[in-house]
mmJSON file of the N, C-alpha and C atoms, coordinates in Angstrom:
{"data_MODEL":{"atom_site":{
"group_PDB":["ATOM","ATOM","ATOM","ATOM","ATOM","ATOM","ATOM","ATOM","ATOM","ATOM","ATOM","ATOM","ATOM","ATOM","ATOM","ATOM","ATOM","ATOM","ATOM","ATOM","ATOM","ATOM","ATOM","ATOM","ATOM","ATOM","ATOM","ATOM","ATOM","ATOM","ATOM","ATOM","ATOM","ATOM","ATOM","ATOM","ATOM","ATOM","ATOM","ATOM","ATOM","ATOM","ATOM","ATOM","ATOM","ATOM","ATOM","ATOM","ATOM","ATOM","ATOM","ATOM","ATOM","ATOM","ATOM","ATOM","ATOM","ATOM","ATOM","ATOM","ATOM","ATOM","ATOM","ATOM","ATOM","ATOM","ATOM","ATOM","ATOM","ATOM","ATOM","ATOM","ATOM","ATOM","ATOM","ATOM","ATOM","ATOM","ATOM","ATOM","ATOM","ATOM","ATOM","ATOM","ATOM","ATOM","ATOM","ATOM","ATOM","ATOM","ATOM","ATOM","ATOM","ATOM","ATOM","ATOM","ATOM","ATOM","ATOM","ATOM","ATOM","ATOM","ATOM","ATOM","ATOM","ATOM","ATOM","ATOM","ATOM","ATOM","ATOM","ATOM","ATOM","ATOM","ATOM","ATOM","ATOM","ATOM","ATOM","ATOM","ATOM","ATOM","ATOM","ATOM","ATOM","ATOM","ATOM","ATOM","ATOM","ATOM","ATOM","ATOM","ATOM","ATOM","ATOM","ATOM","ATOM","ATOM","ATOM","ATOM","ATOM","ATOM","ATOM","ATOM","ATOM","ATOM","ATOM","ATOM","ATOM","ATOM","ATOM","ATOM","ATOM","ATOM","ATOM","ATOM","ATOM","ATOM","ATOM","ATOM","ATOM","ATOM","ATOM","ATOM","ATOM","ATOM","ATOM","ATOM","ATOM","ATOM","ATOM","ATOM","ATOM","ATOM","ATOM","ATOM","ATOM","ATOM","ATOM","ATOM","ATOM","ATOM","ATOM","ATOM","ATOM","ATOM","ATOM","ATOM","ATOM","ATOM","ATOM","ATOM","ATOM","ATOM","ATOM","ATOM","ATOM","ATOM","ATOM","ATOM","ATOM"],
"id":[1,2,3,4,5,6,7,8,9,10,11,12,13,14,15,16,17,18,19,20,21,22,23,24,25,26,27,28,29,30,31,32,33,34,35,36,37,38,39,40,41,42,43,44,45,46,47,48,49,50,51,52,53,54,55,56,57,58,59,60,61,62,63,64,65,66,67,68,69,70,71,72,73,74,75,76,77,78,79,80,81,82,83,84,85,86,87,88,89,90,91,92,93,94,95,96,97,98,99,100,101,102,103,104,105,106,107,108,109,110,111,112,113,114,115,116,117,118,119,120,121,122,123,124,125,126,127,128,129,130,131,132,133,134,135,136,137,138,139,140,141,142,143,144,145,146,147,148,149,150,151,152,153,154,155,156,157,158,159,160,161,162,163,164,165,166,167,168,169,170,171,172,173,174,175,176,177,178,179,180,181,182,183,184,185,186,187,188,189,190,191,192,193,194,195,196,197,198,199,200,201],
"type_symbol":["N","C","C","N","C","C","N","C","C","N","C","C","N","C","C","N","C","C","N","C","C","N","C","C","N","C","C","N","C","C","N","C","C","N","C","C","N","C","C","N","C","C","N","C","C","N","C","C","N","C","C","N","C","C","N","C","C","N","C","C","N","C","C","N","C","C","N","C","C","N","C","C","N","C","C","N","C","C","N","C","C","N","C","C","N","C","C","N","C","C","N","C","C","N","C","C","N","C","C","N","C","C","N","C","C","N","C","C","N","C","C","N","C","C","N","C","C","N","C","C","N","C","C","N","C","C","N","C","C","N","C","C","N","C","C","N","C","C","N","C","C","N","C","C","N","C","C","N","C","C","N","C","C","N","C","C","N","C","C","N","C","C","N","C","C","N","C","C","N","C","C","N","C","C","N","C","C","N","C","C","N","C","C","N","C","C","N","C","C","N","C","C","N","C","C","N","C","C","N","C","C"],
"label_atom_id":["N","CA","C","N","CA","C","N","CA","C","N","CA","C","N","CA","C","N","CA","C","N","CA","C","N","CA","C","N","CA","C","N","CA","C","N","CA","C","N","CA","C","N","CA","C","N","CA","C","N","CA","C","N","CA","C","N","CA","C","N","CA","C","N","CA","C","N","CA","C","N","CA","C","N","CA","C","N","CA","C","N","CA","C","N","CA","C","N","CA","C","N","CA","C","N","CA","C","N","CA","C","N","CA","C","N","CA","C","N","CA","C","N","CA","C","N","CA","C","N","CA","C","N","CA","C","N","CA","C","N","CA","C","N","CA","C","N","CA","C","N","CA","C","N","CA","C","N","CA","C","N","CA","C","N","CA","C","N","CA","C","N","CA","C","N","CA","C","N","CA","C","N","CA","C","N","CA","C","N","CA","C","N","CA","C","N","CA","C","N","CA","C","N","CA","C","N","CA","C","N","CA","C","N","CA","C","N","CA","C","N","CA","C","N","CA","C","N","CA","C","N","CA","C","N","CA","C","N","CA","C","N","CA","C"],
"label_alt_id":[null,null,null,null,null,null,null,null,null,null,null,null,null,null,null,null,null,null,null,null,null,null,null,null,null,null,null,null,null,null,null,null,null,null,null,null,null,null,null,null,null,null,null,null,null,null,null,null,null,null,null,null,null,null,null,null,null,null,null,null,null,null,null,null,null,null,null,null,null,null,null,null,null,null,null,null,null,null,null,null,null,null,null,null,null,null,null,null,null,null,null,null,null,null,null,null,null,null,null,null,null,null,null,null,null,null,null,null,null,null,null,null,null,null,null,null,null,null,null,null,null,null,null,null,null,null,null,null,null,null,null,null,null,null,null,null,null,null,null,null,null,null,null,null,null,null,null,null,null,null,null,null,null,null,null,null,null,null,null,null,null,null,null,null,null,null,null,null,null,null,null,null,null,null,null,null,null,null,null,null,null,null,null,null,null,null,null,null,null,null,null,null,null,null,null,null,null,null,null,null,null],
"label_comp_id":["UNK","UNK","UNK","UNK","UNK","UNK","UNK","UNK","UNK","UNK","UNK","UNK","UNK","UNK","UNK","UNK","UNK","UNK","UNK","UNK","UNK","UNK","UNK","UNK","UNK","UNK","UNK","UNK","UNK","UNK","UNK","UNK","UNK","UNK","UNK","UNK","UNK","UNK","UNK","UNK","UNK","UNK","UNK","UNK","UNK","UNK","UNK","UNK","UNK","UNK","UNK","UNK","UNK","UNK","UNK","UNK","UNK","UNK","UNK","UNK","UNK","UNK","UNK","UNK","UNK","UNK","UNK","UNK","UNK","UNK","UNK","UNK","UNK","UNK","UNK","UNK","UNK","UNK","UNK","UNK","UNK","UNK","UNK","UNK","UNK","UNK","UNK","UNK","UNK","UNK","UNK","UNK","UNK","UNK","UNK","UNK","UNK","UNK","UNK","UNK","UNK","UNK","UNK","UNK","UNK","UNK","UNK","UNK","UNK","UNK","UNK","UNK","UNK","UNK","UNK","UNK","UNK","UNK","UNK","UNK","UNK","UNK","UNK","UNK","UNK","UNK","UNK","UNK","UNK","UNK","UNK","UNK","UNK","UNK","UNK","UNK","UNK","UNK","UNK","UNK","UNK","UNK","UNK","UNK","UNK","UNK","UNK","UNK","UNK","UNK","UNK","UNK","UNK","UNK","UNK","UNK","UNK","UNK","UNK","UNK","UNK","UNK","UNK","UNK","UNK","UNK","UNK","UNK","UNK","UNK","UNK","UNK","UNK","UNK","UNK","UNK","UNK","UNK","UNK","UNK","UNK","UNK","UNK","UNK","UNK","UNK","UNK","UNK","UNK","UNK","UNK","UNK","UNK","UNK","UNK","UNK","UNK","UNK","UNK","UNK","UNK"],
"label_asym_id":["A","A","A","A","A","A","A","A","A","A","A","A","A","A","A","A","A","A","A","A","A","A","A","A","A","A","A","A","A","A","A","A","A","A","A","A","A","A","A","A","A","A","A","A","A","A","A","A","A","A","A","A","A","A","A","A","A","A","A","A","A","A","A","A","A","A","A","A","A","A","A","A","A","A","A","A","A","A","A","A","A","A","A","A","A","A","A","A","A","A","A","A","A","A","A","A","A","A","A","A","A","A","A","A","A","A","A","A","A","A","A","A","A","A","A","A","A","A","A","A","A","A","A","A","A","A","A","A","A","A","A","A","A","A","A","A","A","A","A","A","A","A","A","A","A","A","A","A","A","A","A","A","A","A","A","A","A","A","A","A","A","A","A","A","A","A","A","A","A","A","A","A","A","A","A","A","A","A","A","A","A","A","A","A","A","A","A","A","A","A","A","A","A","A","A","A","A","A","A","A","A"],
"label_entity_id":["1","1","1","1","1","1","1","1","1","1","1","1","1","1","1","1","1","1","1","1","1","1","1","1","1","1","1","1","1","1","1","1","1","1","1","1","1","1","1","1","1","1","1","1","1","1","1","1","1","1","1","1","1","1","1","1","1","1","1","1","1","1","1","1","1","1","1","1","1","1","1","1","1","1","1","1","1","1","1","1","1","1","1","1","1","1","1","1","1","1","1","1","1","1","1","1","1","1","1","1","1","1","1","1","1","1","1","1","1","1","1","1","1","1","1","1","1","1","1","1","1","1","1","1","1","1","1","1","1","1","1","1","1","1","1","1","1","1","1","1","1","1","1","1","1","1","1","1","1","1","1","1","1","1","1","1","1","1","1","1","1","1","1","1","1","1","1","1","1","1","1","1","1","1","1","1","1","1","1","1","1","1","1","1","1","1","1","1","1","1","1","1","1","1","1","1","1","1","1","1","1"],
"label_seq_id":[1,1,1,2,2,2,3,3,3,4,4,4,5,5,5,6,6,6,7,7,7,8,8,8,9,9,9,10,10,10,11,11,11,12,12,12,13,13,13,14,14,14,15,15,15,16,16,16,17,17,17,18,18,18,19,19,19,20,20,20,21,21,21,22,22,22,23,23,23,24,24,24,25,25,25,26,26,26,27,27,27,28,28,28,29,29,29,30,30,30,31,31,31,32,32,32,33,33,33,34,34,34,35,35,35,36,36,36,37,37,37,38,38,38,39,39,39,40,40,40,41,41,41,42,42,42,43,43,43,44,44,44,45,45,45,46,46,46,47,47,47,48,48,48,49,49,49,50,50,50,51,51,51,52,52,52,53,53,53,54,54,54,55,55,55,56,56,56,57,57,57,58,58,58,59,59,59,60,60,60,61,61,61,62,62,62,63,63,63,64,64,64,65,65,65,66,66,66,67,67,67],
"pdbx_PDB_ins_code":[null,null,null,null,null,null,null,null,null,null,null,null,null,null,null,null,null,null,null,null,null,null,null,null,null,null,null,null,null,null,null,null,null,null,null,null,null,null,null,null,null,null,null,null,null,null,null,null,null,null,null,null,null,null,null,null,null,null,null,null,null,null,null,null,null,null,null,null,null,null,null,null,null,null,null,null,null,null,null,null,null,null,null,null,null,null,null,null,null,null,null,null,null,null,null,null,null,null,null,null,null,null,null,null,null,null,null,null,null,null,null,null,null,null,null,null,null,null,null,null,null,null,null,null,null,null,null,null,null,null,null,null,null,null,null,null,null,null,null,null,null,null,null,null,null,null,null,null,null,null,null,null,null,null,null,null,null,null,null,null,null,null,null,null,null,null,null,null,null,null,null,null,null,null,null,null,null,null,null,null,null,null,null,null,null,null,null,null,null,null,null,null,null,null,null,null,null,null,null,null,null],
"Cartn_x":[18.019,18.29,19.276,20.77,21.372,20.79,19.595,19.315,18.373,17.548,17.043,18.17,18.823,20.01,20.473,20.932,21.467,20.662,19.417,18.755,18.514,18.659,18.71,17.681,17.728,16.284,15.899,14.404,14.209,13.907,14.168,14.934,13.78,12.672,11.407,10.543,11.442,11.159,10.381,9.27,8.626,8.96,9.348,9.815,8.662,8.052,6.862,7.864,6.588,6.934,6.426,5.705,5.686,6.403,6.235,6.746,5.705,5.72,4.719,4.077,5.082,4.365,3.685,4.271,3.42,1.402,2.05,0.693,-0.261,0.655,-0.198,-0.634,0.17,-1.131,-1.995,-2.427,-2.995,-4.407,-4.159,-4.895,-5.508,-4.738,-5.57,-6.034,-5.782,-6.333,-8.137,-8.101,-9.13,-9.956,-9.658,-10.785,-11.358,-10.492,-10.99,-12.046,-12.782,-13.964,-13.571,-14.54,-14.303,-14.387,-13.53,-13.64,-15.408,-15.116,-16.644,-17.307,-18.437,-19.09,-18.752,-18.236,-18.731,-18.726,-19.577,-20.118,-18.724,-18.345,-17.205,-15.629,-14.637,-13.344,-13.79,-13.272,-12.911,-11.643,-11.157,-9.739,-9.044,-9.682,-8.753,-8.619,-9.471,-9.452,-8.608,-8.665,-7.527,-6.163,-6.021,-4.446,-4.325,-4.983,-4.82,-4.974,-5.297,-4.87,-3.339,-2.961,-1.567,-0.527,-0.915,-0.044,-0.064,-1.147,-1.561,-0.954,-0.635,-0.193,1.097,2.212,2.648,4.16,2.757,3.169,4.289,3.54,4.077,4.564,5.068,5.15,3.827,3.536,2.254,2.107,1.036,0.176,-1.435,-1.461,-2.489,-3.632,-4.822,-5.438,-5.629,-4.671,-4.839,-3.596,-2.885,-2.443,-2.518,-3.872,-4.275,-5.39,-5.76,-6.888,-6.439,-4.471,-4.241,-4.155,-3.484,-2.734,-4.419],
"Cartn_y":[10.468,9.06,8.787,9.514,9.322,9.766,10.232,10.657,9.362,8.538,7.834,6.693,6.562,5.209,5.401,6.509,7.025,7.211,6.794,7.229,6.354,6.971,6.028,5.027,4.113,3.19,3.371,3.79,4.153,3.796,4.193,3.756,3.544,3.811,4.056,2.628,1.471,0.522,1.015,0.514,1.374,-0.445,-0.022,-1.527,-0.964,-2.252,-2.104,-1.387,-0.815,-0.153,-0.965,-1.794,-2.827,-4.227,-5.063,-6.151,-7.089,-8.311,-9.183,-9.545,-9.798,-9.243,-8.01,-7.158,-6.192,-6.29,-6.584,-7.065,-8.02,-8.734,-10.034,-9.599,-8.381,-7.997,-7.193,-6.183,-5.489,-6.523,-7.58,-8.511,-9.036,-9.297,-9.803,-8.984,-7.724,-6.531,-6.275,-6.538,-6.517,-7.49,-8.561,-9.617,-9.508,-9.241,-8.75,-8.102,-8.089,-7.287,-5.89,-4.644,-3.83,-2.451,-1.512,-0.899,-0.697,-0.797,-0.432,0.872,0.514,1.857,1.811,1.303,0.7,-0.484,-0.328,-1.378,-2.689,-1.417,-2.267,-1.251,-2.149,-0.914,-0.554,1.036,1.694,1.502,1.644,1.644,2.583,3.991,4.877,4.335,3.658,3.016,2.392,1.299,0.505,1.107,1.826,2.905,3.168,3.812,4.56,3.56,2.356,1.311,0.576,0.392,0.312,1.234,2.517,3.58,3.685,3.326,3.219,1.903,1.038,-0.33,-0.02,0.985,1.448,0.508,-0.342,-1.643,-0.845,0.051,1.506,2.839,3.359,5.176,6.127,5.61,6.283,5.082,4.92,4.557,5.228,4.928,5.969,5.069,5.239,4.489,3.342,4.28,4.01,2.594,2.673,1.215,0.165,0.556,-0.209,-0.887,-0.361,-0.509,-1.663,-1.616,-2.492,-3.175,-3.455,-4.365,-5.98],
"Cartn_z":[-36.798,-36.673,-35.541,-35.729,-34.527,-33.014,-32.992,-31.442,-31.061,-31.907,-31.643,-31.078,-31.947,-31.86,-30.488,-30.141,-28.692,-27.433,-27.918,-26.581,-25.53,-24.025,-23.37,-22.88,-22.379,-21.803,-20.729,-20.573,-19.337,-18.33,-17.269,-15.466,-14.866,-15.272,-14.719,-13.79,-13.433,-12.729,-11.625,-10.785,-10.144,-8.916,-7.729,-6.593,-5.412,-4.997,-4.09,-2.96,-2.432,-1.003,0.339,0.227,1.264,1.084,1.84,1.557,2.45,1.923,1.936,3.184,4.822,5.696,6.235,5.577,5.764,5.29,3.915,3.534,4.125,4.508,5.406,6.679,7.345,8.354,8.061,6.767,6.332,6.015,5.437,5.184,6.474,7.619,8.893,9.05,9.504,9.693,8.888,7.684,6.62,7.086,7.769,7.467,9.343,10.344,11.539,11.53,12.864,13.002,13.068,12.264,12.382,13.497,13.763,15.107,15.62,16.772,17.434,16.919,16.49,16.12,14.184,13.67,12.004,11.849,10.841,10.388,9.406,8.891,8.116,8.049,7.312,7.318,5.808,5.898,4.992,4.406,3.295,2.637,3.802,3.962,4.797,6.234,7.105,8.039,8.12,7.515,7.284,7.149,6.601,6.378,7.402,8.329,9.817,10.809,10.755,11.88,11.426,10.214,9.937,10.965,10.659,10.723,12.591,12.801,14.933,15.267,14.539,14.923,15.344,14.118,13.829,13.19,12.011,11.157,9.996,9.726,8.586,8.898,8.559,9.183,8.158,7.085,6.435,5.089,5.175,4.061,3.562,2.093,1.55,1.413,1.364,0.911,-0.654,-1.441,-2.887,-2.772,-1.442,-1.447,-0.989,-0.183,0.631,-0.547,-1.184,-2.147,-3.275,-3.807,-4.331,-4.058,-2.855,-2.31,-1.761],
"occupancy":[1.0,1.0,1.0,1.0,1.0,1.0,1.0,1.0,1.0,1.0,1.0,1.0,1.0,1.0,1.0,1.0,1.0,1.0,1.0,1.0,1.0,1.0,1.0,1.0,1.0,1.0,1.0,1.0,1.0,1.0,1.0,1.0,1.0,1.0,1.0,1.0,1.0,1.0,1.0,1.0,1.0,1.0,1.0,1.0,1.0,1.0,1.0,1.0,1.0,1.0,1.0,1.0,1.0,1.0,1.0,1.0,1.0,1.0,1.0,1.0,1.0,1.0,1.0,1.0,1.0,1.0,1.0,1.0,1.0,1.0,1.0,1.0,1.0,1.0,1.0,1.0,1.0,1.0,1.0,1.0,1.0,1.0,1.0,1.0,1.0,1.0,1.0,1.0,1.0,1.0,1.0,1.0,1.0,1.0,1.0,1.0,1.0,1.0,1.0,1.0,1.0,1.0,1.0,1.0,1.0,1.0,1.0,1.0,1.0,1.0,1.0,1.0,1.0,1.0,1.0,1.0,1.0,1.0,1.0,1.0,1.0,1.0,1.0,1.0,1.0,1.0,1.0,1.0,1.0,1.0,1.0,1.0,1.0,1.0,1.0,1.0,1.0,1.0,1.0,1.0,1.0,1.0,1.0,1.0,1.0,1.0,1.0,1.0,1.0,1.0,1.0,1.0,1.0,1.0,1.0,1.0,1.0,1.0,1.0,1.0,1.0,1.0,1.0,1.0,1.0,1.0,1.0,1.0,1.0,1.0,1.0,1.0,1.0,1.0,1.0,1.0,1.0,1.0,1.0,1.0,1.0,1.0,1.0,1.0,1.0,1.0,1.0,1.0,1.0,1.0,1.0,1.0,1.0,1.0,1.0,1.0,1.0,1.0,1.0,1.0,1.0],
"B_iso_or_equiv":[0.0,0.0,0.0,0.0,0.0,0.0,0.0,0.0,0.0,0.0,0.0,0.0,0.0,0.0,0.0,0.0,0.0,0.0,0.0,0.0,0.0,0.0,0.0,0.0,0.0,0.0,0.0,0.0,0.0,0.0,0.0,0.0,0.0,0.0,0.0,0.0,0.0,0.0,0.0,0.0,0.0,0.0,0.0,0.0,0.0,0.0,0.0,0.0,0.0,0.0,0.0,0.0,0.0,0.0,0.0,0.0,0.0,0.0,0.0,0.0,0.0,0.0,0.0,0.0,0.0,0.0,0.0,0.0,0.0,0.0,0.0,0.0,0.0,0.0,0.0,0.0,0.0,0.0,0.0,0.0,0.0,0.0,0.0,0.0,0.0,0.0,0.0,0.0,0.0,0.0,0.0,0.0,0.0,0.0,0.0,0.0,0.0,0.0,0.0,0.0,0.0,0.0,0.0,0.0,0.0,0.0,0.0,0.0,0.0,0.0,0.0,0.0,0.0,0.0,0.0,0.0,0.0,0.0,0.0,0.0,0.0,0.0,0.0,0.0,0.0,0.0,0.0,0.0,0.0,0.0,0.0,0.0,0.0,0.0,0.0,0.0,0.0,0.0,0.0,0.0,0.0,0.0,0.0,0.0,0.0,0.0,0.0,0.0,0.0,0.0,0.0,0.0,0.0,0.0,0.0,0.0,0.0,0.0,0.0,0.0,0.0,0.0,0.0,0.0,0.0,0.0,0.0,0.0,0.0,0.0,0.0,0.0,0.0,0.0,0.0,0.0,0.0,0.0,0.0,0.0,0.0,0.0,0.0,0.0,0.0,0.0,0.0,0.0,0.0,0.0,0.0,0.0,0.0,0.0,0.0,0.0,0.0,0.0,0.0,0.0,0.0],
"pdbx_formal_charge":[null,null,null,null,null,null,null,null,null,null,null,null,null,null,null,null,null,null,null,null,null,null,null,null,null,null,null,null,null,null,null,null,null,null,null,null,null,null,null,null,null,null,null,null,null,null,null,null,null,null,null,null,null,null,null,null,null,null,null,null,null,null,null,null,null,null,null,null,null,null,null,null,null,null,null,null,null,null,null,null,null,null,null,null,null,null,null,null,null,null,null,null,null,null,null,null,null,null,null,null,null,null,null,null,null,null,null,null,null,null,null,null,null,null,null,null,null,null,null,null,null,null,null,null,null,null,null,null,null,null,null,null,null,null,null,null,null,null,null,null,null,null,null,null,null,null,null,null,null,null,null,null,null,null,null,null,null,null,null,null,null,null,null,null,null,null,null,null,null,null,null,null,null,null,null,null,null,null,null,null,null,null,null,null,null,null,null,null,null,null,null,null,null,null,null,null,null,null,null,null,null],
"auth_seq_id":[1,1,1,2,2,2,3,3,3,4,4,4,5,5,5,6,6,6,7,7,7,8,8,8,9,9,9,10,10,10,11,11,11,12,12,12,13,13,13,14,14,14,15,15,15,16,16,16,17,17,17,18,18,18,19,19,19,20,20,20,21,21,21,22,22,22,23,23,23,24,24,24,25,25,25,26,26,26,27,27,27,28,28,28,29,29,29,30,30,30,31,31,31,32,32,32,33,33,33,34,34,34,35,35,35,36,36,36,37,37,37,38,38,38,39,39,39,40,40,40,41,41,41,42,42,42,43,43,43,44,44,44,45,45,45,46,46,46,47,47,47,48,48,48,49,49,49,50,50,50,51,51,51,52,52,52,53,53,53,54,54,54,55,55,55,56,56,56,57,57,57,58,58,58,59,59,59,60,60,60,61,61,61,62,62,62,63,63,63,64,64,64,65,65,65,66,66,66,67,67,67],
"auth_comp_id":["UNK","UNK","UNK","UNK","UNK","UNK","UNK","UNK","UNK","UNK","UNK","UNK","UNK","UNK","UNK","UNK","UNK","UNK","UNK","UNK","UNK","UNK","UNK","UNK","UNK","UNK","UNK","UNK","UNK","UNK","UNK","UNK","UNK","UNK","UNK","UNK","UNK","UNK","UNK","UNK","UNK","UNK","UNK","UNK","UNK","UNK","UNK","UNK","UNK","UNK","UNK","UNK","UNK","UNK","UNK","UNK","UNK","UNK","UNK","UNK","UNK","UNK","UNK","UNK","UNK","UNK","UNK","UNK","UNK","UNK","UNK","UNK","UNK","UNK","UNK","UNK","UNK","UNK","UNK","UNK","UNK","UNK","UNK","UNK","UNK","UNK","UNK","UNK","UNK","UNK","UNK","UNK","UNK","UNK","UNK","UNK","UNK","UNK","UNK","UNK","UNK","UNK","UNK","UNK","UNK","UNK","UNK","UNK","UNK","UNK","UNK","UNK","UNK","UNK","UNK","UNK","UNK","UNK","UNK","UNK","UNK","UNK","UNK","UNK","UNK","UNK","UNK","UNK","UNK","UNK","UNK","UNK","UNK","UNK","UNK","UNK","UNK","UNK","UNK","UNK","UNK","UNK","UNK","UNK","UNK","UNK","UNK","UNK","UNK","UNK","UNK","UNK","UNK","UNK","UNK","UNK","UNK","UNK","UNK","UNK","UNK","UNK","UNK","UNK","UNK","UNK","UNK","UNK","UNK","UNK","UNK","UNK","UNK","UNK","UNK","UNK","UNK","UNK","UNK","UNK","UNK","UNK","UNK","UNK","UNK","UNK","UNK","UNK","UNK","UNK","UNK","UNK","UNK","UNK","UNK","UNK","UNK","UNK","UNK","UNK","UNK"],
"auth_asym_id":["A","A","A","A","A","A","A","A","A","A","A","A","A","A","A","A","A","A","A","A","A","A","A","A","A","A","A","A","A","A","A","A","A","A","A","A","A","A","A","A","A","A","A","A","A","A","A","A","A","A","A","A","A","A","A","A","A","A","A","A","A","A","A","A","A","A","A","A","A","A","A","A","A","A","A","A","A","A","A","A","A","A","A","A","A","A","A","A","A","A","A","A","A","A","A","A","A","A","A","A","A","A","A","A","A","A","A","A","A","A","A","A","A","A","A","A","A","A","A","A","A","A","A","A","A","A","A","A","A","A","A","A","A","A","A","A","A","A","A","A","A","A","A","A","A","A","A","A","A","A","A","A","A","A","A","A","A","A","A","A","A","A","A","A","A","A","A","A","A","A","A","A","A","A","A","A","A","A","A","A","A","A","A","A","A","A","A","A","A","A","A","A","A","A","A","A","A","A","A","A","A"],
"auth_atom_id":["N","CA","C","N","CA","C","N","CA","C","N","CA","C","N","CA","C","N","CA","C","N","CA","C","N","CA","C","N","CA","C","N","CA","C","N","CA","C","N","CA","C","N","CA","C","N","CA","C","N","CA","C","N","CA","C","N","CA","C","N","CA","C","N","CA","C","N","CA","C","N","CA","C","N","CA","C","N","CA","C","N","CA","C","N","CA","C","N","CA","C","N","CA","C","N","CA","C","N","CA","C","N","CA","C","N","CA","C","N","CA","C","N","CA","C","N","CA","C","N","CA","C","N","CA","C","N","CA","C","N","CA","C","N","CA","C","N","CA","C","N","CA","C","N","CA","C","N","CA","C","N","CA","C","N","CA","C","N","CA","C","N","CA","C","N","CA","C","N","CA","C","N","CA","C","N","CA","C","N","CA","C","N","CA","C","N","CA","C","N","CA","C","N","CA","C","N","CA","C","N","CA","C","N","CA","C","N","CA","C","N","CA","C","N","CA","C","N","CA","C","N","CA","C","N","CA","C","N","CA","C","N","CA","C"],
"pdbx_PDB_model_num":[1,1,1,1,1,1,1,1,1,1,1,1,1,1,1,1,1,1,1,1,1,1,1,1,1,1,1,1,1,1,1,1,1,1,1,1,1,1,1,1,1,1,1,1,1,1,1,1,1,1,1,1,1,1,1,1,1,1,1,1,1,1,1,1,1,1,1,1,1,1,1,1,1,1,1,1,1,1,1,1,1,1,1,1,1,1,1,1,1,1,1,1,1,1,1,1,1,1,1,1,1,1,1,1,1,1,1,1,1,1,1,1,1,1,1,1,1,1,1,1,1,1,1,1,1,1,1,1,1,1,1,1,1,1,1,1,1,1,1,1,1,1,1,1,1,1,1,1,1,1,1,1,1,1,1,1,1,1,1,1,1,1,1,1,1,1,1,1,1,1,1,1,1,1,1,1,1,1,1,1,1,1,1,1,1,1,1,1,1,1,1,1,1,1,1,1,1,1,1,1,1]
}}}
């Protein structure tokens, strides 16, 4: 009982790693025509024109995907 009573609350807040312009050119970026030679962007595409803009120092696809 006392270990429950004592235990602490956990810290586990998780704070975005971009911030909203960022997103907002990720988003222009998305709705632009896509590079010569595809048809459309990929999630990873998109990550790697961030990172060539050099809007970000690395992004993954899996946040490009939420965001």
């Amino acid at each position: 009982m006392e270990v429950a009573l004592a235990r602490q609350r956990p810290t586990g807040r998780q704070f975005r790693k971009r911030d909203g312009a960022q997103e907002a050119r990720l988003v222009s970026i998305a709705c632009s025509l896509p590079p010569e030679g595809h048809a459309r962007w990929t999630l990873q595409r998109l990550a790697d024109q961030m990172v060539t803009l050099e809007i970000v120092e690395s992004l993954g696809k899996e946040t490009v995907r939420r965001t």
